[in-house]
N, C-alpha and C positions, 0 to 999 in steps of 0.2 A: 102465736099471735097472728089474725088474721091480717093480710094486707092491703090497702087502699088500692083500690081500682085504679089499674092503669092499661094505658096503652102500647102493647109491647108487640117486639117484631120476633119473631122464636125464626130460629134457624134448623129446620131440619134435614138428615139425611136419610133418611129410612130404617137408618137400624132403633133398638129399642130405643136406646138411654133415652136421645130427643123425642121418640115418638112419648115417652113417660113425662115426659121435663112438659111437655105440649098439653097432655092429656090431665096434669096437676093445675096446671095456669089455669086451664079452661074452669076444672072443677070449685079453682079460686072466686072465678068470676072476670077474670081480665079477660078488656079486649083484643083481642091475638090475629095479627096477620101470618102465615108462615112463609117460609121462604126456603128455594131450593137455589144452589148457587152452582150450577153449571159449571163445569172445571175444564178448562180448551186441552189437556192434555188426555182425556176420557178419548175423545175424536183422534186426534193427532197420533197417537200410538193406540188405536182401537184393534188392527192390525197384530198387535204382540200377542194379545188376549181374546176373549169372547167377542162376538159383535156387539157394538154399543154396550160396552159393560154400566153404562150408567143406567138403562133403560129400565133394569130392576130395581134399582134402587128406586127411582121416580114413579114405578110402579106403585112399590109400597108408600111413597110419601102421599099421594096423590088417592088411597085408598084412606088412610090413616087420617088426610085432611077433610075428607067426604066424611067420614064417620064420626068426625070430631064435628060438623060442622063451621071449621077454620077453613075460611079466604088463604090460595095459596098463590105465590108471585114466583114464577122460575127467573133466576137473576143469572145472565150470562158474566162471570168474570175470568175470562179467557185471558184477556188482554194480563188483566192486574195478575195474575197467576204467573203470568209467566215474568212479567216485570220485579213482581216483587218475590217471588218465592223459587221457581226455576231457573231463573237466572241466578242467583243466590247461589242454588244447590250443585247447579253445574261449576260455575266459579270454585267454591270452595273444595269440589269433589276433584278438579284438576287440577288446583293448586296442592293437592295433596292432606287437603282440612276432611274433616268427618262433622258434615254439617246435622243440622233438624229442622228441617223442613217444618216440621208441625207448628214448633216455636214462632218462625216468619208466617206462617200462614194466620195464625190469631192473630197476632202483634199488625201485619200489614192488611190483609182480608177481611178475615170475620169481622175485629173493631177495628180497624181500619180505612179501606176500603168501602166495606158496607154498611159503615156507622158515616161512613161521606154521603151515601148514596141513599138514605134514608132521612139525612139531615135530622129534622129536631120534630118529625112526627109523628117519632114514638119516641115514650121516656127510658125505655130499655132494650137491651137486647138478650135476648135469652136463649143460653146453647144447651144441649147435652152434657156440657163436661161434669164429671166427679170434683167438684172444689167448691167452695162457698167466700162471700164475701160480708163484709161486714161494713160499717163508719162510726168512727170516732169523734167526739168536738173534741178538739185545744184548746190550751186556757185564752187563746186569742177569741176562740168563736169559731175560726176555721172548723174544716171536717176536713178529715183525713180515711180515705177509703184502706180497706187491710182486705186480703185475700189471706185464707185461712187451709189447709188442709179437708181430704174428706177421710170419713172415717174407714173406708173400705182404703186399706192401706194399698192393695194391691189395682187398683183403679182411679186411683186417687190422681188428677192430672194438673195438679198446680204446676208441676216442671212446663209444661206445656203455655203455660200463663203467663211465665214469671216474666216476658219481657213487656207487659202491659205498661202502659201512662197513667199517671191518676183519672185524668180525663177518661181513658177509656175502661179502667177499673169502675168510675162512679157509674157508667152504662148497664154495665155489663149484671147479668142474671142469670142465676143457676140453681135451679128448682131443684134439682135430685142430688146438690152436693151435699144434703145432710143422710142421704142413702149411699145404704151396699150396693152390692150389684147382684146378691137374690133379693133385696128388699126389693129392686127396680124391675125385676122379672117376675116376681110375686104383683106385682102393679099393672105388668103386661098382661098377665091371666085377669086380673080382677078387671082393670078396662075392657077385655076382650080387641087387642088390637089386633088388625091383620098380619102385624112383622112380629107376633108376641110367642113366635117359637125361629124369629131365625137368630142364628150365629152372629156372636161381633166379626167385625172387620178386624182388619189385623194392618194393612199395610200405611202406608204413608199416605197424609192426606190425600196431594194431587194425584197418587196411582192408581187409587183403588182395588180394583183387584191383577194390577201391570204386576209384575215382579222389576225391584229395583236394577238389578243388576241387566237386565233387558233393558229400561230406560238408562242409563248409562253407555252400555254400547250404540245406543240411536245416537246419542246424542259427540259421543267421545270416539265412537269406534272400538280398534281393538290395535295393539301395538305389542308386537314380544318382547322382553327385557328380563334379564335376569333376578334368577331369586339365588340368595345368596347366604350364605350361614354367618350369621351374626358375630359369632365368635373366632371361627375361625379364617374368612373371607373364600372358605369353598363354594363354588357354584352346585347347585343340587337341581336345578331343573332350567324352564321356562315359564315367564307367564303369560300375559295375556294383554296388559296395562295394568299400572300400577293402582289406577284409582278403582282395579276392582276389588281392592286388598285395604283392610281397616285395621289401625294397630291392636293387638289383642286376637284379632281371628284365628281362628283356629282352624274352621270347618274351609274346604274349596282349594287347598294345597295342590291335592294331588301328589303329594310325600309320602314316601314309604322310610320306616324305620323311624316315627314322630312318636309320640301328638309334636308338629311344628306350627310355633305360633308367629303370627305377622311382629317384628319388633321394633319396627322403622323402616319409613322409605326415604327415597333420592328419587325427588322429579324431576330434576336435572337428568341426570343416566337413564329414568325408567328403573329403579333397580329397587327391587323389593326384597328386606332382610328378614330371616329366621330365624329361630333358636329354638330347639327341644328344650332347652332345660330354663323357659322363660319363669319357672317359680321358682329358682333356685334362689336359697336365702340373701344372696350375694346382690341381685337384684331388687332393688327396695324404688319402689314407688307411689310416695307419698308425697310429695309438693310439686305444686305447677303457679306458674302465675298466671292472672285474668285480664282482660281488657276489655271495652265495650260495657262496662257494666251499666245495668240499670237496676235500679232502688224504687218498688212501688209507690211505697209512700214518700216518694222525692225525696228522702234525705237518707245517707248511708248509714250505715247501721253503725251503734256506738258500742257495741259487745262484741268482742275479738274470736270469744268462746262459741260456736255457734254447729248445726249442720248442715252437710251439703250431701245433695244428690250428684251427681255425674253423669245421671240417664234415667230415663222416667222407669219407677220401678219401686217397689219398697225399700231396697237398701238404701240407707243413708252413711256417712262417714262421720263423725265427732272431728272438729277441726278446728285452727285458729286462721281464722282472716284479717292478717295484715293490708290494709288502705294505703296507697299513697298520696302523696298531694294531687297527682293529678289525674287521679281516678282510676289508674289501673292498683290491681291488690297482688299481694304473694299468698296461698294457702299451703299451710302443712296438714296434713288427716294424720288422723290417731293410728290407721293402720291403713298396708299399701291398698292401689287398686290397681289391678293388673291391664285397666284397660283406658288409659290416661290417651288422648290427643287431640293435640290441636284442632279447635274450631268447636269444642264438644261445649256446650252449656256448661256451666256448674253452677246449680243451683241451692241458695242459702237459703235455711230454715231459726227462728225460735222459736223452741215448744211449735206448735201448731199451725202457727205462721210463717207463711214464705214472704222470704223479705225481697227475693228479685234474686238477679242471674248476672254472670258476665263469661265470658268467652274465655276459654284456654288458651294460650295464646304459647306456652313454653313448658311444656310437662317436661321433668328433668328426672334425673335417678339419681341423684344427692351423690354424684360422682361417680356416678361409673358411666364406661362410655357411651355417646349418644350419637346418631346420624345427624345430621341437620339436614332438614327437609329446605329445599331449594325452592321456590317458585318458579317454573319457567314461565320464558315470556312468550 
């Protein structure tokens, strides 16, 4: 069904998906501003990585805009980035949480941030992401916006969405989330774009091509503390700071006589624990409780039975979500997940639609023993 001419603001970054998502709008007939959104941490830690890692990127968007014929506006949000997303990520990464950056970056930025900054002169905003949205009337008359799955299960970035408002759901546009991601690169050849043979990006939004654990020590430094065996309270090494270490890690030990996996920290000591035999039967991790939740279509979901994600990715879990009155919930999953912690999204799904997210806030082992993570102050 073709759609009604409108005036939309498309957000791109150089790689394909957006440059695809840009190049369908156009072919629709809407009229299309684009926009590049400047990130202050590209500059600030330029130093870690390439010169000006952003300057390719803007290379291709800026070829991609020419050839499309699209007006393109470079938007500095330096300030809101670090306000709303780096600060976030630093906080949670020293309190000992394992945050997603991405999540904050849509939820405060993309609709955000740049849905302030564009105000009401374009009726949508339209990104790259693999997801689609839909609307509903109610028997009131109301409309109720729903954010759906894409079908490329493995690109598919509702997890990334889930913490959206209805307000910023009814904006919002996503041209390629009824596509794969050969469908979207079969599209790059047929447009003939200029970025229509490079590689995705891989890393977190604000880094680009930084490596995380480099931005971490800018920003946290570096501190020695003990790593320590989980089971038995042996010391087996040193590390480095705790917040270089994710519960479940595996890879960056520097142990011999493993696989050693991260199994709990202490911010308080600096003291990071492991265990080799982190899959032993005996170990079951399946319930954690949520807080912070948010529910796209504003009201919580009234099916107990439902799925959740824990990290963007095709796996899902079969689970029951238990509500409380006051808006945090407890989940049990149908079978463990070895890599539960605090601060981590966990995102609800039925059938096809993502119903929203809330924050881990207490992954437990249904009785066996646990560290408790301290916040220092």
């Amino acid at each position: 069904m073709t759609m009604k001419k409108q005036k939309i603001a498309m957000l791109i970054s150089g790689g394909v998906d957006s440059t695809v998502a840009l190049r369908l709008l156009k072919e629709q007939g809407h009229d299309i501003t684009a926009f590049y959104l400047k990130i202050w941490l590209e500059d600030e830690l330029s130093y870690l990585g390439s010169t000006c890692p952003w300057e390719e990127d803007l290379s291709f968007v800026r070829s991609v805009c020419d050839q499309a014929g699209v007006p393109l506006e470079i938007l500095s949000a330096q300030k809101e980035y670090w306000d709303y997303v780096v600060a976030y990520t630093i906080a949670e990464i020293k309190a000992g949480r394992t945050p997603n950056p991405d999540v904050l970056c849509n939820k405060q930025i993309k609709f955000g941030f740049f849905a302030d900054y564009i105000d009401q002169k374009y009726e949508k905003i339209a990104t790259g992401h693999y997801a689609s949205s839909c609307a509903k009337a109610t028997e009131d008359g109301a409309v109720t916006y729903f954010l759906k799955k894409a079908p490329d299960e493995i690109k598919d970035q509702t997890y990334f969405l889930s913490h959206l408002s209805q307000q910023q759901l009814s904006r919002a546009l996503f041209p390629i989330g009824h596509l794969t991601k050969p469908e979207v690169r079969e599209l790059a050849q047929k447009f003939d774009v200029p970025n229509k043979d490079r590689k995705d990006s891989q890393g977190i939004c604000f880094l680009g091509k930084l490596k995380f654990n480099d931005f971490i020590k800018h920003y946290l430094g570096e501190q020695p503390g003990d790593m320590i065996e989980f089971e038995t309270g042996k010391k087996l090494g040193t590390h480095k700071g705790f917040w270089f270490h994710t519960i479940g890690q595996r890879q960056g030990s520097g142990l011999s006589g493993g696989p050693w996996y991260v199994i709990a920290k202490d911010t308080a000591k600096n003291i990071v624990y492991f265990s080799a035999n982190y899959y032993s039967p005996d170990k079951v991790r399946n319930t954690f409780n949520i807080e912070q939740c948010n529910w796209l279509s504003g009201k919580s979901p009234e099916k107990q039975n439902l799925h959740v994600k824990i990290r963007h990715g095709k796996n899902m879990h079969e689970c029951t979500l238990i509500l409380n009155p006051d808006g945090t919930g407890h989940v049990k999953l149908a079978r463990d997940d070895q890599g539960l912690a605090a601060g981590q999204f966990a995102v609800f799904y039925d059938g096809e639609y993502c119903l929203g997210a809330g924050v881990i806030c207490t992954p437990s082992n249904d009785g066996n023993p646990v560290i408790t993570t301290h916040v220092a102050e």
